[in-house]
N, C-alpha and C positions, 0 to 999 in steps of 0.2 A: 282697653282701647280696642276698638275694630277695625278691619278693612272695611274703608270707603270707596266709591268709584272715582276719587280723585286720587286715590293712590293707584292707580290705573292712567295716569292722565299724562306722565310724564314729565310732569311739571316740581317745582320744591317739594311737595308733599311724597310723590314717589323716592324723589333725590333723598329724602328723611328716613323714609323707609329700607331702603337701599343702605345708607349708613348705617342705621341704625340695627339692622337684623344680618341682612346676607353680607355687608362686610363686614361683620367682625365677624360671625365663624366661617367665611369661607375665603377670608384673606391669603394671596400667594401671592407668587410678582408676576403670572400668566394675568390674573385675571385683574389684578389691580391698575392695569392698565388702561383699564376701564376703554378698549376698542374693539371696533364693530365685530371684528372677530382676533378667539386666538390665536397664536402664529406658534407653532409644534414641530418639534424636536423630533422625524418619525424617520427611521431608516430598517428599513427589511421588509417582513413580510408583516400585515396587519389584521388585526381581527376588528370587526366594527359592529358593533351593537344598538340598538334603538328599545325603549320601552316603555309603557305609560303607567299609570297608579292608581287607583280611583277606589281604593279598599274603605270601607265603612265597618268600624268606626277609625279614626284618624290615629289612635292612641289603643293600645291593644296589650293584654297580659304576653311581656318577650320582643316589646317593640312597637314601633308607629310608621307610619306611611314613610317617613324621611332614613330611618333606617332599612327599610322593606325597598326602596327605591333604589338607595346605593346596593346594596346586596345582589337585589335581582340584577340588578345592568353589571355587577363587576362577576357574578356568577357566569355568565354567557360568555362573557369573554374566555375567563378560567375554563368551561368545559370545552374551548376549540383549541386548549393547551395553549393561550396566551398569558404574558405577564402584563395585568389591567395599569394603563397608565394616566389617562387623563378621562372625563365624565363632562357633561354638562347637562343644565339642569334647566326644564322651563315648568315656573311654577305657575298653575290658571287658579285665582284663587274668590271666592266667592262673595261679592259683600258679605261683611259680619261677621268674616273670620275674625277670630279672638289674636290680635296679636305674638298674647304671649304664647299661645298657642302654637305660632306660626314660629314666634323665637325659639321652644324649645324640637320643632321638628325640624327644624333648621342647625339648631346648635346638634341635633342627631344624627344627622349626615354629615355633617364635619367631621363628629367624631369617627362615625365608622369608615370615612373616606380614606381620613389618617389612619388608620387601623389596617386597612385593607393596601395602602400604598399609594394610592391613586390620588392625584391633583383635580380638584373643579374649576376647569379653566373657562368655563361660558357659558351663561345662564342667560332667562327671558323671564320676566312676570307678568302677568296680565290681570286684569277684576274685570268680573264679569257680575250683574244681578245675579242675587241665588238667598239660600240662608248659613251663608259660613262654610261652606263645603272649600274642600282641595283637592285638587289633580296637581301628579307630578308628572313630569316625561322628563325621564335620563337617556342619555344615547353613552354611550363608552367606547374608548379606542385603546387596542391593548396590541404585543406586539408579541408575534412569536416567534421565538429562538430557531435560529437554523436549525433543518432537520427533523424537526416534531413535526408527526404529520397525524392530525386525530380527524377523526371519520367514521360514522356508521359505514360507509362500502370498505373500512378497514376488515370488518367482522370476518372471523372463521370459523366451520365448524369445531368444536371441541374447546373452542373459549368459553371462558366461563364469567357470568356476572353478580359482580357486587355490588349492595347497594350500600350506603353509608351511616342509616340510621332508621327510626321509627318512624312508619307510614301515619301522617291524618293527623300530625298536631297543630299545624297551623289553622286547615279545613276547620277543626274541631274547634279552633280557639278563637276563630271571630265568629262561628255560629253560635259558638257559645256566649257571647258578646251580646250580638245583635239577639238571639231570644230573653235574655238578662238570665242565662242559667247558673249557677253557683258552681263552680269547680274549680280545681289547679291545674287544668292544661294550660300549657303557655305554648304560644306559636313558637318553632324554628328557625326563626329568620334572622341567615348569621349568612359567613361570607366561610367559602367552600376552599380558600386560598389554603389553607393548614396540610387540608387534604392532597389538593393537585401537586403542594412543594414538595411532600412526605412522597409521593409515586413518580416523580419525574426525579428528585434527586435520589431516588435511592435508583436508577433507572429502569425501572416499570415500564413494559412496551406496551403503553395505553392503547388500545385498537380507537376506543369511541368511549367519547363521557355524556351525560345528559342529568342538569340539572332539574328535579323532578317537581315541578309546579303546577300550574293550575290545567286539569286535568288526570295529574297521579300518575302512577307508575305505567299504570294499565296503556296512557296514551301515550306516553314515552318510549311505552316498547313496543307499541304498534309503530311504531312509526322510524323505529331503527330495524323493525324486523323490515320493513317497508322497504324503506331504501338499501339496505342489505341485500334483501333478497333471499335473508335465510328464514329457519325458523328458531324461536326463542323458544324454549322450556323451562318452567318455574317450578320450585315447589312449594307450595302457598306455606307449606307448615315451618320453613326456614324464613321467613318474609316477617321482618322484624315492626307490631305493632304493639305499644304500650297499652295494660288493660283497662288503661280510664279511657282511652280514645277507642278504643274498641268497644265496651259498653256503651260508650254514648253513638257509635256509628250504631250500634246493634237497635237503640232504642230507636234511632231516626229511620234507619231501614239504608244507614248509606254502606258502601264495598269501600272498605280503606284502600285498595284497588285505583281508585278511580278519585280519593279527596285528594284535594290541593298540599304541597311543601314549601317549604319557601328555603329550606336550608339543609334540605336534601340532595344525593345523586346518584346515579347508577357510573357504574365502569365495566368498562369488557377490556378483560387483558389474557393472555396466552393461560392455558390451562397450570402450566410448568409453573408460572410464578402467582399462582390466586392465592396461594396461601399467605406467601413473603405480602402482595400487596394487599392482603386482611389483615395479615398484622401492624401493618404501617396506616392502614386507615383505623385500626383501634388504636393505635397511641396517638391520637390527634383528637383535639378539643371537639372536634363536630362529626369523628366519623367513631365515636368510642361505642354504638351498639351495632357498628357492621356486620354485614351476614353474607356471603356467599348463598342467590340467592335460585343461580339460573343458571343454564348452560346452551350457547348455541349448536343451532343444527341446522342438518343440511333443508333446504326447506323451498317456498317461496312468498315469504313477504308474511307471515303468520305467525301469531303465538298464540299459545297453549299452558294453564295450569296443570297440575297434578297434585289432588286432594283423596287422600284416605285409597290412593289407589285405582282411582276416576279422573277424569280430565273434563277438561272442560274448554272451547275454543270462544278467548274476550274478544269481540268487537271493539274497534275505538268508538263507535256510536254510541256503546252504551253509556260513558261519563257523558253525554247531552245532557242541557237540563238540569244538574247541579247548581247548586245559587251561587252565585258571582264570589269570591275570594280574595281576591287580588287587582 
């Protein structure tokens, strides 16, 4: 069965659709309420999230749009040191989406919702003409503990950064997709909570965390060194990348630098404790190939590789132009 433009209409058809998909896996007593908005339980300080979806193909080796959706919005929360609480969801979905299609991305963000903690308290769907395509938009609201205070203008000279795992699997795994290339890369795309629980409860002085996605590492630390105000130094040859996704960057001519992650992150924490929080992000399910990978410095607003003894100063311009990922 397909989406129709009268499942769009608001009328029994939708009301069927509604039963039939998004309430049974996204059943709770917020949302079963079924009114205009939900009414939330928020006291302290809050993180607040938005973000949209539009990744081709819908279904992907490590995940689908519906998992990729929860992860990305409950990740953002996670790097400003919140605990992710509620999400909502507005699906645009294209005539000729395949239902079941739409049931099993659907039953995928259930699961990883309950996985990650987080309640789906409010959603929107729409049809629109098209050939079957979907767009997701997740917003997230997460709440964070007194006293945690994370921030790029945290950064100091002599801290040092970690990143959490292997740069360019995700990049590499829907372009591998969309050319129909034969391989085993599978995207990253997971939920970063293991990590942030493992460094804040062992008490880890997090300065600044950043979820490294579309644009790669290269734009994430432009863009901490930016607001900082310091400068970041790398050394490429500690900067953890697996050799299937490094061949296949080598063949395309791409800088794992600059590919997209979906379930990667960097951290800046005090020099005293990088070692304690490498080993806490290797005994953790998503951060087991971490690397110590940088170190800040005194600077303004710039970073810098160091390769075989040479350096090199990245631009953020240069990931322009990369094909869409996410």
């Amino acid at each position: 069965m397909k989406i129709t433009m009268a499942h769009g209409s608001g009328g029994r058809t939708s009301a069927e659709l509604m039963e039939a998909v998004f309430g049974k896996h996204f059943k709770n007593p917020i949302l079963d309420k079924m009114e205009d908005a939900a009414v939330l339980e928020l006291h302290g300080k809050a993180a607040f999230s938005t973000d949209s979806f539009v990744v081709t193909p819908l279904v992907f080796k490590g995940g689908d749009i519906g998992k990729l959706c929860v992860c990305g919005t409950v990740n953002d929360l996670l790097m400003m040191g919140a605990e992710p609480k509620y999400l909502t969801c507005g699906f645009i979905m294209e005539e000729g989406l395949d239902i079941d299609l739409l049931d099993q991305i659907v039953r995928s963000m259930a699961a990883q919702a309950r996985e990650a903690g987080v309640l789906i308290a409010a959603g929107d769907t729409k049809v629109v003409e098209g050939s079957g395509g979907l767009y997701i938009n997740t917003t997230g609201i997460g709440l964070i503990p007194e006293g945690r205070d994370v921030s790029a203008a945290n950064c100091r000279a002599g801290d040092k950064i970690l990143l959490s795992g292997n740069l360019g699997d995700h990049h590499a795994c829907i372009l591998s997709a969309r050319m129909e290339i034969d391989n085993e890369i599978h995207s990253d795309c997971g939920c970063l909570k293991d990590i942030t629980e493992a460094l804040f409860g062992a008490g880890i002085e997090v300065r600044t965390m950043r979820d490294v996605t579309r644009g790669g590492l290269g734009t994430i630390l432009n863009e901490i060194a930016d607001t900082s105000r310091c400068r970041i130094e790398l050394s490429e040859e500690s900067i953890p990348v697996s050799d299937e996704v490094r061949g296949f960057a080598d063949i395309l001519g791409l800088d794992p630098l600059y590919m997209g992650n979906e379930g990667k992150m960097v951290a800046v924490v005090p020099a005293a404790q990088a070692e304690k929080a490498l080993e806490l992000m290797r005994g953790t399910e998503h951060g087991k190939d971490a690397a110590i990978i940088g170190e800040i410095k005194e600077g303004n607003g710039t970073f810098l590789t160091t390769r075989l003894g040479a350096s090199r100063v990245l631009d953020v311009l240069y990931g322009e132009g990369l094909p869409r990922i996410c």
